[in-house]
C-alpha positions in Angstrom: -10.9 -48.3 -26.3 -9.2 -50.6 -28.5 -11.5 -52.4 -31.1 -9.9 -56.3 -30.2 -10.7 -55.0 -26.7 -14.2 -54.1 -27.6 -14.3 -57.5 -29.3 -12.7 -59.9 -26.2 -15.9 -58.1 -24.1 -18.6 -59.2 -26.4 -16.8 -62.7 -26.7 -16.1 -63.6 -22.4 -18.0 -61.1 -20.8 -18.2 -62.3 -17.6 -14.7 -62.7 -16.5 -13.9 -61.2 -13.0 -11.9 -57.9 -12.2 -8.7 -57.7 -11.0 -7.7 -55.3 -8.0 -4.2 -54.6 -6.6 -2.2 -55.4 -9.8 -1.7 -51.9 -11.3 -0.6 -48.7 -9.8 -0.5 -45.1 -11.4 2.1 -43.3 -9.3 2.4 -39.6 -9.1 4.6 -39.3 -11.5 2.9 -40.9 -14.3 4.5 -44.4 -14.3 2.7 -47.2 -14.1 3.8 -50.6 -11.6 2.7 -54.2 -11.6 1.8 -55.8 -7.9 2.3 -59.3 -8.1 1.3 -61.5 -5.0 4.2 -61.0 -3.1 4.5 -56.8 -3.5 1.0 -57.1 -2.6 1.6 -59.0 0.5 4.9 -56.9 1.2 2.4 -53.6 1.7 0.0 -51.3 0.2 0.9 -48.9 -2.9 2.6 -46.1 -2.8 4.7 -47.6 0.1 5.4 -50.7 -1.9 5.1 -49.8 -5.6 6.3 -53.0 -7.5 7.5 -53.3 -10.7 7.7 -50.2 -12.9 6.7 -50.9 -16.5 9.2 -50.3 -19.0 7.6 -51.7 -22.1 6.5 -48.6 -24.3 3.8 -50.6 -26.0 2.4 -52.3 -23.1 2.0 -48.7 -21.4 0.8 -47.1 -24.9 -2.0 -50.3 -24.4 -2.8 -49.0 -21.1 -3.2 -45.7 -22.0 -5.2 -46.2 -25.0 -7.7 -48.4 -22.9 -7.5 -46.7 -19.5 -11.3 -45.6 -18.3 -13.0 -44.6 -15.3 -16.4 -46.9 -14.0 -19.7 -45.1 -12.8 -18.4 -45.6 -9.3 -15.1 -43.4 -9.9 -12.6 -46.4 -9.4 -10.0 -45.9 -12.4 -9.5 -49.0 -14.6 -7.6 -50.5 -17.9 -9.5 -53.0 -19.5 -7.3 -55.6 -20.3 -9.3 -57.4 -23.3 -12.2 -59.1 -21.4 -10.8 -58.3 -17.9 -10.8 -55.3 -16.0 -8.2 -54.0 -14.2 -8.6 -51.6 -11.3 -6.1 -49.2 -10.7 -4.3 -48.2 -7.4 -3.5 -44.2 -7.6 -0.9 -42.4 -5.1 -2.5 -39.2 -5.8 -4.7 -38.8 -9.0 -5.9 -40.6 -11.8 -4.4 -38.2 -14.2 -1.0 -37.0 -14.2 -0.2 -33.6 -15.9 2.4 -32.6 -18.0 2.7 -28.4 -18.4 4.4 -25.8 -21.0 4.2 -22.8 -22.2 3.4 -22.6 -25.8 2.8 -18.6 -26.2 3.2 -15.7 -23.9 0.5 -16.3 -21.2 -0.8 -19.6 -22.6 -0.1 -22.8 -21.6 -0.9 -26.2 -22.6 -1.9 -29.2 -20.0 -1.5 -33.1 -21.5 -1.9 -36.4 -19.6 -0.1 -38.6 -18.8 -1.7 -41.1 -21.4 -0.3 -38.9 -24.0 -4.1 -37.5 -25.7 -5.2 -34.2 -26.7 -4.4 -31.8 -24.8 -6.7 -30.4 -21.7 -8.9 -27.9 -20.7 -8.3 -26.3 -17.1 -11.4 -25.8 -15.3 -10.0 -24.7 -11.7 -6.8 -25.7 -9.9 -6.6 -27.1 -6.4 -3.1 -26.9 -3.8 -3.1 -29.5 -1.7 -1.3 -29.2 2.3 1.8 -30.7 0.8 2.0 -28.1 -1.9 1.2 -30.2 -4.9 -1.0 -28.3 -7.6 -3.9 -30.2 -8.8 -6.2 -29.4 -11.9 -9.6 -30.4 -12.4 -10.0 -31.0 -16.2 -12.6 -32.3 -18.7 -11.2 -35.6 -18.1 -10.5 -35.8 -14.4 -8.3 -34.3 -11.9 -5.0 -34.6 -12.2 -1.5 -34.0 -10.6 1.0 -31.4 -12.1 4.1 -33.5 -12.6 7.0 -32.4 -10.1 9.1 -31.9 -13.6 6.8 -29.4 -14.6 6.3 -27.3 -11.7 8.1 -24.2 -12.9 5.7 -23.9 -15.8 2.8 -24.7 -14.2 4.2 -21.5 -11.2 4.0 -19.1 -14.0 0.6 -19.7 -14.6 -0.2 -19.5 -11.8 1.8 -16.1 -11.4 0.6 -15.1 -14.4 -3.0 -15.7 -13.2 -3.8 -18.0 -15.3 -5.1 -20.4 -12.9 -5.7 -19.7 -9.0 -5.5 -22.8 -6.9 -7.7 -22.9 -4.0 -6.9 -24.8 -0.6 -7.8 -27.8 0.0 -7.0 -30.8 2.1 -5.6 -34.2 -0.1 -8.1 -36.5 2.2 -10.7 -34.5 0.1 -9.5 -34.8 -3.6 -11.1 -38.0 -4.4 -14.9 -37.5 -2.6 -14.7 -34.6 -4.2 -13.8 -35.2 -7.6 -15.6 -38.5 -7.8 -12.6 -41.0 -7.9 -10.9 -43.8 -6.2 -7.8 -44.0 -4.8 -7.6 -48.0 -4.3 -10.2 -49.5 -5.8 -9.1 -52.4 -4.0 -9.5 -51.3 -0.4 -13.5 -50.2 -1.2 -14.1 -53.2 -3.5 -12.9 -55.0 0.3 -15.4 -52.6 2.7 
């Protein structure tokens, strides 16, 4: 986290959260949801505005967290703001970088990631469980991520989407349990 970030929290910490305003689509691009996108239906039907700004998203990725609960936030100098996911809170970028060795980065652009098992969901979308949090294989990065796979490198077991986030510990709207 950012130290003026760290710094706005000790100065107003009690300002309220913010739900429904941010969006981490399955491909690793982040959308605002104003009011009316909001209004106009829920994410990923409706997505908003993609964010273009390369420092704004470098901001969010640098201050991008996940609470004790497993809802996915940035924290936006004093104010927190959950994020809605389409699939995953991490989205996976893959290459090979040797003969049988490949190397898995987020989405936020940090170190590099550990695999610890891989998951196919009923739509055939390869998820990994990392260190950091699960998190989608891009579709640009498929191929890669198939020779691993083929390679034996990683062997995804079956599961159901509707599972991913009970059983990875996250939140897919934050905003629809903050509501329950």
């Amino acid at each position: 986290m950012d130290d003026i970030v760290k710094a706005a929290l000790k100065k107003w910490p009690q300002v309220p959260a913010c739900y429904g305003w941010l969006a981490l689509d399955a491909r690793g691009d982040w959308y605002m949801r104003d009011d009316r996108t909001q209004a106009a239906g829920p994410f990923p039907q409706v997505k908003g505005s993609r964010i273009l700004h390369d420092k704004l998203r470098e901001f969010i990725h640098r201050n991008y967290e996940c609470s004790d609960e497993g809802a996915w936030f940035f924290q936006n100098g004093p104010q927190r703001v959950y994020v809605e996911l389409e699939a995953a809170p991490l989205v996976l970028g893959v290459q090979r970088v040797a003969e049988r060795t490949w190397q898995v980065c987020p989405h936020t652009g940090s170190q590099p990631l550990d695999v610890l098992s891989a998951w196919l969901d009923e739509h055939g979308r390869l998820f990994l469980a990392t260190p950091a949090g699960l998190g989608l294989v891009r579709s640009l990065d498929m191929d890669a991520a198939a020779d691993a796979v083929n390679d034996g490198a990683w062997v995804p077991q079956d599961v159901a989407f509707v599972d991913l986030p009970r059983r990875f510990g996250y939140q897919l709207s934050p905003q629809a349990a903050q509501a329950r």
